[in-house]
C-alpha positions, -999 to 999 in steps of 0.1 A, spaced: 308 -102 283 318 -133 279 337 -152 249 323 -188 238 342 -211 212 325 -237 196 350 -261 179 354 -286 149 317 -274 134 330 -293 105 298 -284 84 289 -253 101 255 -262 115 260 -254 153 245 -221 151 218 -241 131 207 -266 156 200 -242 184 188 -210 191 223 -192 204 206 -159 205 195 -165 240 231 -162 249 245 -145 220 232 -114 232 259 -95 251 285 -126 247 307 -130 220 299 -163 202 327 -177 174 321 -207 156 352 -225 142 349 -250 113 387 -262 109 405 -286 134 432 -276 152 458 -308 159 490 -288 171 487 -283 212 502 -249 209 480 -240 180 448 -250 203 461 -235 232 465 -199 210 431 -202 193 412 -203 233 435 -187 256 409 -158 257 380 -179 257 355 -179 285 330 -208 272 344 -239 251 315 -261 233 337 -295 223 324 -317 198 332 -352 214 365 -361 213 375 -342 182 398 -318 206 413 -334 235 418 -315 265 446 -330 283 459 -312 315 489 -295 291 460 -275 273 439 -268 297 466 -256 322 473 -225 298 437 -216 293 434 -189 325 400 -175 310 385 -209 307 356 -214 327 332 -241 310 341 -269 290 306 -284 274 311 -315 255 286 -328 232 278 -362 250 277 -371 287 314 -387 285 343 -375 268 376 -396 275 393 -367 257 390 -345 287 410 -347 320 385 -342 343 407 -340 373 430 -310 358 394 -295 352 381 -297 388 417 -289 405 419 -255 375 384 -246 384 367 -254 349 334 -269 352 323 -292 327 290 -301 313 278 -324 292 247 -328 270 225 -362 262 230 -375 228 209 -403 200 224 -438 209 209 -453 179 223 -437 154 260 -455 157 240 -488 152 222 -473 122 256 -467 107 272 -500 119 243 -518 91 248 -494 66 290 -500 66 281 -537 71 259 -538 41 281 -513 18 309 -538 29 287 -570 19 267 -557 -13 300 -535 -28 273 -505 -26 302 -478 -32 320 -496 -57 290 -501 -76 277 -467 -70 310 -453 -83 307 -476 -117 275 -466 -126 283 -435 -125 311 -440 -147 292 -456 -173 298 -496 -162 270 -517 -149 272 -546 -122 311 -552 -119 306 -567 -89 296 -596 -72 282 -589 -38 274 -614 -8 235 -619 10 235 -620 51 212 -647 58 231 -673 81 261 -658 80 279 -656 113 278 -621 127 306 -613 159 295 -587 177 323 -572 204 307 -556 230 270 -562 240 261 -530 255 238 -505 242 250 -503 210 261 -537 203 227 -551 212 208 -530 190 235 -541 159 225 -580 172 189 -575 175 192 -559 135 216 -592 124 185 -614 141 161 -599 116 185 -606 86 184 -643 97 221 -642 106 236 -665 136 250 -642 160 273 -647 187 290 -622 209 320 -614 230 332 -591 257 351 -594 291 319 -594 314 298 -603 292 271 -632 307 253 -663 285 217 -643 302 225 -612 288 236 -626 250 204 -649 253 187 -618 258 196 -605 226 195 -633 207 228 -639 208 257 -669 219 284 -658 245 316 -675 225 354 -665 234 371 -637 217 393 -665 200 362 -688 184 341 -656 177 374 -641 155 375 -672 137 342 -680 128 322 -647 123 320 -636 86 312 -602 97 330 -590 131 315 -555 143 332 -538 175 309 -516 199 336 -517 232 346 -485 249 380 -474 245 398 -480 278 434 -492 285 424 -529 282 400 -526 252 433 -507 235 449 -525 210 422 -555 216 426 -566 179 461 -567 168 482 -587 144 475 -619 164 438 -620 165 436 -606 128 452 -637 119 427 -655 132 399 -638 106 388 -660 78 400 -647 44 367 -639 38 359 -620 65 349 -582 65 357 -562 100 337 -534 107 346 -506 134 322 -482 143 335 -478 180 374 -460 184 403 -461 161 428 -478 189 407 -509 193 426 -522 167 459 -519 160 456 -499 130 490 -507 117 480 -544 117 450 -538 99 464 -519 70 490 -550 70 462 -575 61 444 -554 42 470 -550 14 475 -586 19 441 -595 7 439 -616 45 405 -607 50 378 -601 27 378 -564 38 372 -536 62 349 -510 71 359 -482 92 343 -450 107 370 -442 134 408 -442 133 437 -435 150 442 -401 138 409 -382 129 405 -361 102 425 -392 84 452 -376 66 454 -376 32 479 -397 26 470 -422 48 470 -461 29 431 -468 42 423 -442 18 434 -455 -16 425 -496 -5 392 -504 -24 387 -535 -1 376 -507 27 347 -483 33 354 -454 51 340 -428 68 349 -398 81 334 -403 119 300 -402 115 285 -428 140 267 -398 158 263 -372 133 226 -374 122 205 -340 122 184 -353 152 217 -357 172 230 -324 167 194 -309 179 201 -324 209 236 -318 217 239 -281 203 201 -275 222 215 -288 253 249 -271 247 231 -237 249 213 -248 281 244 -255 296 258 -223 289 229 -199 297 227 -226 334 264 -214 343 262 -180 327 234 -176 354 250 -192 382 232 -227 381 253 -253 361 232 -284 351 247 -317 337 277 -314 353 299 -343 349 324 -353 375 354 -372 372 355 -409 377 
């Protein structure tokens, strides 16, 4: 028999999206809905575990943790890349991990939706009707405004094909990024610098990687018009979160919307949550029904391809 975690169901659909009984019969399946940020705290929840499903990057599975699971024999992750996982501790312990496909569109979907909340004051507004007020707000259109889109890969061309339609003039900004490609998307390759200061709406789709870390700090915030709003959709560290907060209380920038942060769940106390010049999120670029069909679906498939001796999507490290 073997003993398969899933981790971080925060709404505690997993078993849900899939049909587990395929493998549920004869294995011992437990779902848990809390997170777990204390190492030794992970490391005693799955030290008997056989099978670990990973949501993303909600748990990270540094070589620390996965060095004092001896049972562990599959890590699946939801995605085909999780930064979270040290691949090379995996292969040298004997873990194989697998990943599943995922919905690329539905970050993008959310990108317009914190964009527009950001633009139209659609929470604030929400939150006053409900209240008894009507229109206390003024909110801003989108037609040729500047949008800056960081990163022109798959999801930060779909968010520039979507500021096209709204008539906005977009421009766009990443290391490698070539004038054929942002011409291909409608879009004008500017520097990091002119795109900061001249975008009214600055959206970040970059991976996280050791130069992308920390790619927006107190510097280049400066360099935001006062009326600017900053949207994140991409990973907390991108920006220096610190910074951020710092320009926010200011009133700097016109405001920020954020659905990833440097420590995820946010705590509680944390100063994004009382600003009401931010929208926030809690992580839920990926989190659409159609997305978890996919991943949990695949995440059984996984499972029932090792528990038969035949692993499929097996990632590798880079």
């Amino acid at each position: 028999m073997a003993r398969i975690g899933i981790l971080d169901d925060y709404q505690e659909v997993s078993l849900k999206m899939a049909d587990w009984s395929i493998i549920s019969q004869g294995n011992d399946v437990q779902v848990f809905k809390d997170h777990l940020s204390d190492p030794d705290a992970v490391v005693n929840r799955l030290k008997e575990f056989d099978v670990v499903v990973a949501m993303r990057e909600r748990t990270p599975f540094p070589r620390s943790i996965l060095a004092q699971l001896p049972n562990l024999k599959l890590l699946v992750t939801t995605g085909m890349r999780n930064r979270s996982v040290d691949m090379e501790a995996s292969a040298e312990l004997g873990i194989t991990v697998c990943g599943t496909s995922g919905q690329s569109y539905a970050t993008a979907e959310l990108t317009w939706g914190l964009i527009l909340s950001l633009a139209r004051c659609i929470p604030a507004e929400d939150a006053a009707t409900r209240q008894g007020k009507w229109q206390v707000t003024v909110g801003e259109g989108l037609k040729s405004k500047t949008l800056g889109v960081l990163g022109l890969g798959n999801l930060g061309s779909q968010v520039a094909t979507v500021g096209n339609a709204f008539g906005m003039n977009v421009v766009a900004w990443s290391q490698n990024l070539t004038e054929e490609r942002a011409a291909q998307f409608g879009t004008t390759l500017v520097s990091k610098e002119e795109l900061l200061s001249t975008a009214d709406i600055v959206t970040i789709h970059l991976i996280l990687s050791q130069r992308t870390r920390g790619l927006l700090g107190a510097k280049e915030l400066a360099l935001l018009k006062p009326t600017a709003y900053l949207v994140n959709t991409s990973r907390g560290p991108i920006v220096d979160e610190a910074a951020l907060v710092d320009v926010l209380e200011r009133g700097a920038i016109g405001g920020a919307a954020m659905d990833v942060f440097d420590e995820e769940p946010l705590p509680v106390d944390h100063p994004l949550r009382r600003m009401e010049n931010t929208v926030i999120t809690p992580h839920l670029g990926y989190v659409t029904k159609e997305t978890y069909l996919n991943y949990f679906g695949q995440a059984v498939e996984d499972i029932q391809a090792f528990l038969a001796g035949e692993p499929v999507r097996v990632l590798e490290a880079v």
